[in-house]
Structures are given as C-alpha cells and as structure tokens.
C-alpha positions as CSV (number, residue, x, y, z in Angstrom):
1,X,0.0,0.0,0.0
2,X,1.2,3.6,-0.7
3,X,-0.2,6.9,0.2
4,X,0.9,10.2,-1.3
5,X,-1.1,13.4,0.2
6,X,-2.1,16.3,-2.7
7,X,1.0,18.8,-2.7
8,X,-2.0,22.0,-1.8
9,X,-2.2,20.3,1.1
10,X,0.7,21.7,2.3
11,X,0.1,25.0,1.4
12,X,-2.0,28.0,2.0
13,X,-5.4,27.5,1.4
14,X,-6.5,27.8,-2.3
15,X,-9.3,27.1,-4.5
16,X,-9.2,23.6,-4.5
17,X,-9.2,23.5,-0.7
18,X,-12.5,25.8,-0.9
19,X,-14.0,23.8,-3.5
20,X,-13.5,20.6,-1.4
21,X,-15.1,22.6,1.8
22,X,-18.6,20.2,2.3
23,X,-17.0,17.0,1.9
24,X,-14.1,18.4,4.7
25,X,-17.5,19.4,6.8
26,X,-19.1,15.7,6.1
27,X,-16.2,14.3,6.6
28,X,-14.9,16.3,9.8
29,X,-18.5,16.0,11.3
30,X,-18.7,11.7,11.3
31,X,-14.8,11.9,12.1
32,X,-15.3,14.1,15.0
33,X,-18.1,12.6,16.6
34,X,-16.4,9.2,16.1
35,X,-13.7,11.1,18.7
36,X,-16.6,12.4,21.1
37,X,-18.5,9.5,21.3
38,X,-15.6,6.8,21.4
39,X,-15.4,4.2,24.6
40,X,-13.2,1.9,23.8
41,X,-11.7,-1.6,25.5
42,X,-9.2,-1.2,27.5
43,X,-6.1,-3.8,29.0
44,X,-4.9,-3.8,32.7
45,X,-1.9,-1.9,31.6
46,X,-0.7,1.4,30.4
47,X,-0.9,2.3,27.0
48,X,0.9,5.7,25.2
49,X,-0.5,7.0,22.3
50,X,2.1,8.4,19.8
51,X,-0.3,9.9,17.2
52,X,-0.9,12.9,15.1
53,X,-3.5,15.1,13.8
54,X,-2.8,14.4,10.0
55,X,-1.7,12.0,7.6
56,X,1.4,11.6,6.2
57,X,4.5,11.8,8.2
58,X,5.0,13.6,11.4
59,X,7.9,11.5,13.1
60,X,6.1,8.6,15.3
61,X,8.2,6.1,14.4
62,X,11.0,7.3,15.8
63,X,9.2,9.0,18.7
64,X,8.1,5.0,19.1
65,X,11.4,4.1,19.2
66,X,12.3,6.7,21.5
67,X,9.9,6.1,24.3
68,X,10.5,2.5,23.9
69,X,13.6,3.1,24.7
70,X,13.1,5.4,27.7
71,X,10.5,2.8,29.4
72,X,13.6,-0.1,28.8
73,X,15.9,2.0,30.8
74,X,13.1,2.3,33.7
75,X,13.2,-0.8,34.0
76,X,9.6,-1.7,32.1
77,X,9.1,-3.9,29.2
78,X,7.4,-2.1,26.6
79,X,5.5,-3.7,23.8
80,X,4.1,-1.7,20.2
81,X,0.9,-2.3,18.6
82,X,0.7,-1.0,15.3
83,X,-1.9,-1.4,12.1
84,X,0.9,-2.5,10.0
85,X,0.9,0.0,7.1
86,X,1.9,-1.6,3.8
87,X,2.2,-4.9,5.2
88,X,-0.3,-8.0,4.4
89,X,-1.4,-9.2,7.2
90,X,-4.8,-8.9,8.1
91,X,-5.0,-10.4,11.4
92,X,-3.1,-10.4,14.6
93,X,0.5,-10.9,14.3
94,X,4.2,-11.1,16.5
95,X,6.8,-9.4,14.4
96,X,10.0,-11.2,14.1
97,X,12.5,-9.5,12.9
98,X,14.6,-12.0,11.8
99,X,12.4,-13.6,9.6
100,X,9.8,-11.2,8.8
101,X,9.9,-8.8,5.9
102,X,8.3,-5.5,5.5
103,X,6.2,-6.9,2.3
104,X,4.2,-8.8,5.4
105,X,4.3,-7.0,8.1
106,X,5.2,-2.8,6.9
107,X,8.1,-1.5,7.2
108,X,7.7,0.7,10.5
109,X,6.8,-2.2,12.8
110,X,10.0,-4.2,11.0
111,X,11.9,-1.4,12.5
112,X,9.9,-0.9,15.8
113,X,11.0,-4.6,16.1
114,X,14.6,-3.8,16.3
115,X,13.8,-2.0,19.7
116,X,10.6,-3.7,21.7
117,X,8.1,-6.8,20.8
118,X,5.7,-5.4,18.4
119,X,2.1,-7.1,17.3
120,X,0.7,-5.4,13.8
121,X,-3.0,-5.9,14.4
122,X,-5.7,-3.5,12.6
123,X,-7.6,-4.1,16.1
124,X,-5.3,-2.4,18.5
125,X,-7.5,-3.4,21.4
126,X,-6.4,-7.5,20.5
127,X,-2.8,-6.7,19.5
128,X,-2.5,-4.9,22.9
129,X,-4.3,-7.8,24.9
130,X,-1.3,-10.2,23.1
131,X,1.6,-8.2,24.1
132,X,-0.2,-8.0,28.0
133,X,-0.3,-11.7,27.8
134,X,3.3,-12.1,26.7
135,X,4.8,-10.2,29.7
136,X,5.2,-6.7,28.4
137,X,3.4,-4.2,31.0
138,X,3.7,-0.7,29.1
139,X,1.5,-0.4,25.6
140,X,3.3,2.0,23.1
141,X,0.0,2.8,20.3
142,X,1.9,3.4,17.3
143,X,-0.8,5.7,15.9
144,X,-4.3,5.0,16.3
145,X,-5.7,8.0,18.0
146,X,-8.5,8.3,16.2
147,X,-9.4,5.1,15.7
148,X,-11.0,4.5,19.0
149,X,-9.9,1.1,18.8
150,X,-7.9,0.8,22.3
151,X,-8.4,3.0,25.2
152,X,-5.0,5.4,25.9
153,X,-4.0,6.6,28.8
154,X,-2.4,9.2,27.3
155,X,-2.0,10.6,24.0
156,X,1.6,12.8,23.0
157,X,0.8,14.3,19.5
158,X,3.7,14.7,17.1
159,X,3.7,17.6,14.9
160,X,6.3,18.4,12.2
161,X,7.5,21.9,12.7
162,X,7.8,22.3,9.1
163,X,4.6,21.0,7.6
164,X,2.8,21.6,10.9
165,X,-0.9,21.1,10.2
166,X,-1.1,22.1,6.3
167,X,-3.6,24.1,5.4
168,X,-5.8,23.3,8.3
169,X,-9.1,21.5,6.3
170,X,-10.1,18.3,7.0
171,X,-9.9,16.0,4.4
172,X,-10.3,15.5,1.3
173,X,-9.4,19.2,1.3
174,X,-6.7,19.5,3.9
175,X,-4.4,16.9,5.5
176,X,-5.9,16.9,9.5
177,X,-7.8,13.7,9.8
178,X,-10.5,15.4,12.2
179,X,-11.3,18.5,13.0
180,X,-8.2,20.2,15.5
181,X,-11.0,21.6,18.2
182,X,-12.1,17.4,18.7
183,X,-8.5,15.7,18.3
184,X,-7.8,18.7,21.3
185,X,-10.3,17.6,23.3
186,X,-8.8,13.9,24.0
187,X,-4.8,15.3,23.1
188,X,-2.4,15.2,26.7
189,X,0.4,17.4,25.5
190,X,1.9,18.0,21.7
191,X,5.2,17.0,20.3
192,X,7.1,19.3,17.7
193,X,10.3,17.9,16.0
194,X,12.1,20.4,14.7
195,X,12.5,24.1,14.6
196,X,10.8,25.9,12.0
197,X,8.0,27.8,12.0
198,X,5.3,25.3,9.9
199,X,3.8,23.9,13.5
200,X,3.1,27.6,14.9
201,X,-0.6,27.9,14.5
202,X,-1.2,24.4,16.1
203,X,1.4,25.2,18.6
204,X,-0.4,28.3,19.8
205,X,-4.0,25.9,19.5
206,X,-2.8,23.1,21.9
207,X,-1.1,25.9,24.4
208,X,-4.6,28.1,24.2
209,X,-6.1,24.6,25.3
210,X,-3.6,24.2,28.0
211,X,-1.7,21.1,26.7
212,X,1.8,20.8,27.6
213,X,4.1,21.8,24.6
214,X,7.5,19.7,24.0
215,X,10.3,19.8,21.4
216,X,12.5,17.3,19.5
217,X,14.8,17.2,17.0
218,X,15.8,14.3,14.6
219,X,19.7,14.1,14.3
220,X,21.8,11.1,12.9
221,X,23.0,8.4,15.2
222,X,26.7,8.4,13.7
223,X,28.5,11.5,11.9
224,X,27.5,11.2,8.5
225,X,30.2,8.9,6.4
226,X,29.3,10.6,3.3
227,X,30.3,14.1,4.2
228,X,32.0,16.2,0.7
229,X,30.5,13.8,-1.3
230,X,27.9,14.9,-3.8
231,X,24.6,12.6,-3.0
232,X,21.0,11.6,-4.7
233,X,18.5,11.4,-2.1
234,X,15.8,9.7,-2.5
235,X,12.5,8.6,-0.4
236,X,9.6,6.9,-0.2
237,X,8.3,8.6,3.2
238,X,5.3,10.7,4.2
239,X,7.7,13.8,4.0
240,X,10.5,13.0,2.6
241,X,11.2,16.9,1.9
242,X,12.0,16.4,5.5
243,X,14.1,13.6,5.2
244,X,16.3,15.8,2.3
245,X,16.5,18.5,4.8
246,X,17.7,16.5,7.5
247,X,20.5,15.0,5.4
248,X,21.4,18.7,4.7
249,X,21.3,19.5,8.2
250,X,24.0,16.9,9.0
251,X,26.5,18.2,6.2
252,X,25.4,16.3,3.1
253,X,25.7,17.7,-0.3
254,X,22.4,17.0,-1.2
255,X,22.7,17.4,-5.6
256,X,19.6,15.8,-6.6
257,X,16.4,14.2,-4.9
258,X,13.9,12.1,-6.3
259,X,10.5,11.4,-3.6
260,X,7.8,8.5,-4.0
261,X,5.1,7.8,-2.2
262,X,4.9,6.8,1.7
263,X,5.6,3.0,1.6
264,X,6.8,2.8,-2.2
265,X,7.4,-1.0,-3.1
266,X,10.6,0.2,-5.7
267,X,10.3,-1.7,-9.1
268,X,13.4,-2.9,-11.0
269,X,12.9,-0.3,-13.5
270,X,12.9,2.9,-10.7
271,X,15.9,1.3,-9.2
272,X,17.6,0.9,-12.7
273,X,16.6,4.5,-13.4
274,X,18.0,6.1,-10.4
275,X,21.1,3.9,-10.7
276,X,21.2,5.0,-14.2
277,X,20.9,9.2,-13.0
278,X,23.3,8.4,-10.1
279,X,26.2,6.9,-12.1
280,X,25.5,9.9,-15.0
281,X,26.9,12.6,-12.7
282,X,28.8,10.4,-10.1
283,X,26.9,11.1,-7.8
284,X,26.4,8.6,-4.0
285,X,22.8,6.9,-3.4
286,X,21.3,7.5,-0.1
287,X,18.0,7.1,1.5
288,X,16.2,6.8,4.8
289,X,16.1,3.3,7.2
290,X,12.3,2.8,6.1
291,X,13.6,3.0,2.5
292,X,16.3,0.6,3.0
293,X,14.1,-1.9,5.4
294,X,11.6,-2.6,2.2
295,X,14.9,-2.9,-0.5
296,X,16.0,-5.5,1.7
297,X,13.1,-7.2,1.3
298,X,12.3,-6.8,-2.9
299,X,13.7,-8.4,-5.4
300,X,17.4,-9.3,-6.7
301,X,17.8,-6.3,-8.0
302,X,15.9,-4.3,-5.0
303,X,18.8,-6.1,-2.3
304,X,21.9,-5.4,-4.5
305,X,20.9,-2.2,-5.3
306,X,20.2,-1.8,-1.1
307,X,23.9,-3.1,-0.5
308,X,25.4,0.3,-2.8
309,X,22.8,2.4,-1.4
310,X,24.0,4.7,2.1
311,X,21.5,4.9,4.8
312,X,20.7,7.6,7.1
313,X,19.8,7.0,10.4
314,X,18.4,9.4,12.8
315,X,16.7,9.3,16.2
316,X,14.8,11.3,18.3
317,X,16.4,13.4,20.9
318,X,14.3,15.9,23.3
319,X,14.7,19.6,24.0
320,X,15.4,18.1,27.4
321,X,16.2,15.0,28.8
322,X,13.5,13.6,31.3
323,X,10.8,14.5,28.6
324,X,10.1,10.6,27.8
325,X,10.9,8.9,31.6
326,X,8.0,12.1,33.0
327,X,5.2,11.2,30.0
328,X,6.0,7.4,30.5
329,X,5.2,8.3,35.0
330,X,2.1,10.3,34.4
331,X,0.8,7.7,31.5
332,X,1.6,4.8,34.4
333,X,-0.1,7.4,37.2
334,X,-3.4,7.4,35.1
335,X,-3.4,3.9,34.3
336,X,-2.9,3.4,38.1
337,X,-6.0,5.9,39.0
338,X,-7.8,3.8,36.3
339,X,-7.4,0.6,37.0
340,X,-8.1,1.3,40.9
341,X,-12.2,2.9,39.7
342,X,-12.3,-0.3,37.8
343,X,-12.2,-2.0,41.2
C-alpha cells in the first residue's frame, strides 16, 4: 500500500481546498463525533499513544522508538501495537525481525522490532491484549488516536515543525484527519520535532487549550560517512522533503532528490533509473532506514541495489532529557487511578 497526500495540502489555502469545503465538513462531522463518542476496550496496563492530527508523516516512528527506549531503561518492558501499514497481514500478528519482511508486516513495525516486541494488528485493542499476555506491561499505540480502537491513557501528538498542520481542512481538502477543536479535546500534551516555524498555529492551538508543549529534534546516530561527497536522495516517506533537509542538516551535499510515495514497493525499472541518473553525474545513493528496510526485502535487483545504497539513520532526541521517563510516570499514574475505579 502507498499513500501520497495532494502537494496543496501543504500549502495555503487555495481554490481547491475551498472547492472541497462540504465533503471536509461531512467528513470532519462523522470523524469528530467518532472522537466524542468513542469508549473503547481497554487492557490492565498502560498504553501511550504516539499519534498525530494528520496524515502523512509527522515522526512517530522514531518518537516510538524513542519512548520504547526510555520505558527499557526504567526498567519496564514495553510492547508496540501497530496497524501495520503496507504490510499483508490482516489479522493479529508477533513481528519477528529475523524472519519477517516489510512486504508482510510494513516496514515501521519491521523497525519498531529492532527495539521492543511489536504485534501489527488493525484491532489495536487485540494486538494490545497479546503483548499484556506475553509479559510486556507498558502499551506504546503506534498511531491510532482516532481510531478509538484501544483506550489510551495518554495521548503525545507529534507535529512536524515544518509541515505543521497544512492548510488546516479536513480531508479531502486538507491533510488533519478530524477537525483540531475534537482531536484537542482527548490530546495530553503536543510533540514538535524540529525548529521551523510550519507547526506555529497548532502550537499556539494546543497551548490556548492548555496542553503541555514539548520539542524534539531528529539528528543522525553516527557522523555522516558521506560528508563532501555529492549525494541523490531519495524517499519513499510521508515527507521525505524532511528527510532531504535533515541530510542537509547533517552536512550532506544533497545534488539531486527524487520522492515517491509513503511506503513505495521500488520496481526494477525505478531502481535501474536512479542507478542509471546516479552513475550519470557520479553522484552517492542514499536514503532513509524505512527506504532501506523494504529494498532489503524486494527483489534481486531491490537487495543489491540496497547493499550500494548509504542509509541515514536518525533518532529522536528531546529539548530536554526527562521529557520521555516524565510522559512514560504520568501515562503509568493514570493507568494506576484507572485501573483502581475499575475495582
């Protein structure tokens, strides 16, 4: 499955996002109340929603990882549930890593799976109930918020700063997948990675509504080993703008980029076209860890070309340090407070 959101909804609000303006309201009306009236199953553990108010990419993947991390090094066992995005599995499944591929299971839970067990189940509430059963006792809800599959103790929204919220409609004429008043309501506290200025109107929403603001940046793990040379960046990411800044930011010298859609299963004939462009002006291949994860697992052609191909990998660091261990306390306060009114 791919996913590639209209360019003008990205931008200032234009004609088109006008013209779409009563499906946004039909749409934003059953989406919202779907948020207001939601009462979904819960386990008898905590669970952390990393979500966002739009599609496309905002950075949960590695804010997943990055929690997961932090609740490790409190001593907890963490587990992910995620829907799996361009995977094939319909049901409930344990992600193995080492024998999985990203064709099955998606490519984001292939790499959640590098850090914490991970179930891709499109009913969160089931995929959470299997990781309870299997020992892990804190829930990390890889997306999901408005699905109102699995009750959430708390819910950390991740906003790009760049792209921030788009043009603000709902879809089909804007990127936000409910209206921002009702994805408010249930929000806990907001998440910006980055520094620009894209994420300032939904910034200045979530504070007006008294939700705690935090910041993040995404930096590579190692110093980049392709520093001087000239490099074609591609992606197949929800932003991958972001991805070619990012490289920039970390001292590539970014020449040309190429994007394709979120989750893009690369044919023989792209990757013989960028090899083709790459070798014309000498220039390196590189692309993100999604990217790579889903070459890997392609054809002939898709795992040689993934062995000439540099990878960038980045993770998630916080404005400041005890951001994850004090969301991961107050998500396992309110589990607490819950479970105890259940009694």
């Amino acid at each position: 499955m791919t996913s590639e959101a209209p360019p003008f909804w990205w931008e200032k609000p234009d004609w088109r996002a006008r013209a779409l303006s009563p499906l946004s309201k039909i749409y934003g009306m059953v989406a919202g109340r779907r948020i207001r009236r939601a009462v979904p199953p819960s386990v008898p553990v905590p669970v952390l929603c990393i979500g966002n108010f739009t599609v496309g990419g905002a950075g949960k993947t590695p804010t997943s990882i990055a929690f997961a991390q932090a609740a490790i090094a409190a001593g907890l066992k963490p587990g992910i549930v995620s829907r799996g995005y361009g995977g094939a599995f319909s049901g409930l499944h344990r992600v193995d890593p080492d024998h999985d591929s990203a064709r099955h299971v998606g490519d984001e839970p292939m790499l959640l799976a590098r850090h914490a067990p991970v179930v891709v189940c499109a009913d969160r509430f089931a995929g959470a109930k299997a990781l309870q059963e299997a020992g892990c006792d804190f829930i990390i809800m890889d997306d999901g918020f408005q699905s109102a599959r699995l009750h959430f103790d708390y819910a950390l929204m991740v906003v790009d700063a760049g792209r921030g919220i788009g043009n603000g409609h709902v879809i089909p004429g804007g990127p936000l997948r409910a209206p921002l008043t009702d994805q408010l309501v249930r929000t806990d506290a907001l998440l910006k990675i980055g520094s620009a200025s894209g994420a300032d109107q939904v910034v200045r929403s979530a504070a007006r509504a008294a939700k705690p603001i935090y910041e993040a940046m995404l930096q590579p793990k190692a110093a980049l080993s392709v520093t001087g040379k000239p490099l074609f960046a591609f992606a197949g990411i929800g932003d991958p703008a972001k991805f070619f800044r990012t490289l920039e930011e970390a001292g590539g010298n970014v020449v040309r980029t190429r994007s394709f859609p979120d989750h893009h299963p690369y044919t023989d004939e792209e990757i013989a076209d960028l090899v083709k462009s790459a070798d014309a002006e000498g220039l390196t291949l590189i692309t993100t860890t999604k990217d790579h994860v889903r070459l890997l697992d392609g054809s002939e052609t898709a795992r040689e070309f993934a062995a000439r191909t540099q990878v960038l990998d980045v993770e998630l660091v916080f404005a400041h340090s005890q951001t994850a261990t004090r969301i991961i306390s107050e998500t396992r306060e309110r589990a607490r407070l819950r479970l105890i009114r259940l009694l």
